[in-house]
C-alpha positions in Angstrom: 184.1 92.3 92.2 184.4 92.6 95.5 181.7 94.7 96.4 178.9 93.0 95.1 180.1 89.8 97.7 179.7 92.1 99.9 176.5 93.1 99.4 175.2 89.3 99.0 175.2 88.7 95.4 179.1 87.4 94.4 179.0 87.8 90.5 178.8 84.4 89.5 178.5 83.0 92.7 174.9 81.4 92.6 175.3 78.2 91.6 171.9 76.8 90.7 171.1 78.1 87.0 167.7 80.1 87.8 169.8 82.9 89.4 169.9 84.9 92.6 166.0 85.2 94.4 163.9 88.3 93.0 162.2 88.2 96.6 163.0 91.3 99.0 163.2 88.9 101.6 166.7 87.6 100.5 167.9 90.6 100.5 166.8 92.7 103.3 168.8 91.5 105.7 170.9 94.4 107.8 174.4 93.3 106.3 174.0 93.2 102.4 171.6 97.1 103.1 174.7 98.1 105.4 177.2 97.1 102.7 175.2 99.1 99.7 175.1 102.0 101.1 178.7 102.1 101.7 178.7 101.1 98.1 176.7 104.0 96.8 179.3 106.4 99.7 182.3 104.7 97.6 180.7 105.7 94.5 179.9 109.3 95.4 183.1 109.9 96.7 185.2 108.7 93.8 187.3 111.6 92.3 188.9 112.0 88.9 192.2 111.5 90.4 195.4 111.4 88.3 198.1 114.3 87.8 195.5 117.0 85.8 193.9 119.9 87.1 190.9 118.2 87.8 192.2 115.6 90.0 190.5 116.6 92.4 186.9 116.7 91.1 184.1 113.9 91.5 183.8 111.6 88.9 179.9 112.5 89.4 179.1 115.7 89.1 175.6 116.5 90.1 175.7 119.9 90.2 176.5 119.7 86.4 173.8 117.5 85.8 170.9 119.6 87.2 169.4 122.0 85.5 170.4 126.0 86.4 166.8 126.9 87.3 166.1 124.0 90.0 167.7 125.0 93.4 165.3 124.7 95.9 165.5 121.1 97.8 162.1 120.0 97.0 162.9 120.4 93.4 166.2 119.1 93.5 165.3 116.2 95.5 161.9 115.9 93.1 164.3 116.1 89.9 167.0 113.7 90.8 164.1 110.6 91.9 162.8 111.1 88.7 166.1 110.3 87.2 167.4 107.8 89.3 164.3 106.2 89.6 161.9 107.0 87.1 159.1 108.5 89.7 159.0 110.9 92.5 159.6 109.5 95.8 156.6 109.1 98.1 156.3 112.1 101.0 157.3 109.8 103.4 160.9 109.8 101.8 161.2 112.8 99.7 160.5 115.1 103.2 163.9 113.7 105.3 166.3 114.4 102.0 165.0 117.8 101.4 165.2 119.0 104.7 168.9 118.0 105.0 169.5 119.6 101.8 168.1 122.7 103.2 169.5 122.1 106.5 167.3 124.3 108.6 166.7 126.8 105.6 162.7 126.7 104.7 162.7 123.8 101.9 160.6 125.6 99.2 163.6 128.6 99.0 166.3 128.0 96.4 169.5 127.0 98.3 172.9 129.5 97.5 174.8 128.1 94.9 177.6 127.3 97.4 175.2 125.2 99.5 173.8 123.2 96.7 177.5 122.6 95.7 177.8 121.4 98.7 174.5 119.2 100.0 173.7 117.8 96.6 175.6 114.8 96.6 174.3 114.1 99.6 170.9 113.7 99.0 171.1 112.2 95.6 173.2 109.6 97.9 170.2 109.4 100.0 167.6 108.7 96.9 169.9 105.9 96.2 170.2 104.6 99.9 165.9 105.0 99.9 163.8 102.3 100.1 162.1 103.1 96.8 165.1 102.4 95.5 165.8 99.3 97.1 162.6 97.9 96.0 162.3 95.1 93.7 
């Protein structure tokens, strides 16, 4: 409940019955964009938790999610914008996440599986905090 006031939009807080604006204007000020990515960080970084042996996991596990054959960060970045989004991102946005997935490693090579362990929350954090994704 909290979070959402944050971010500008208070469940039940609009008072007038047509509901919060569907305009980006209302909501692209820097404060409520500051306060959802933090949201999406606090998401990522949410672990199982508890006294069991995996306690310690993510409640999101990416890695799990992707398929075993796509590892380089073109694909990875390609595959998880499909999913979140429903369409790639455009090469404006898709470039920046890929290269910090491969993180001076040449973007078309298939990252070690360490590394992808790693980096792939990241950029799946970064699809979220894109502005294809922030768009109406």
């Amino acid at each position: 409940y909290w979070s959402y006031s944050g971010m500008g939009q208070q469940l039940f807080g609009w008072r007038p019955p047509n509901g919060y604006p569907d305009l980006k204007e209302d909501w692209s000020s820097t404060m409520p964009m500051l306060q959802r990515w933090r949201f999406i960080n606090w998401l990522l970084e949410q672990r199982v938790g508890g006294e069991g042996p995996d306690k310690d996991n993510y409640r999101m596990d990416f890695n799990a999610q992707t398929p075993p054959a796509i590892k380089s960060p073109y694909e990875l970045v390609d595959f998880w914008a499909r999913r979140i989004l429903g369409y790639y991102l455009p090469a404006e946005e898709r470039e920046p996440i890929a290269l910090l997935l491969a993180s001076g490693r040449n973007p078309d090579y298939d990252l070690p599986d360490d590394q992808l362990k790693e980096r792939l929350r990241f950029g799946v954090a970064l699809i979220y905090m894109s502005p294809s994704f922030q768009l109406r």
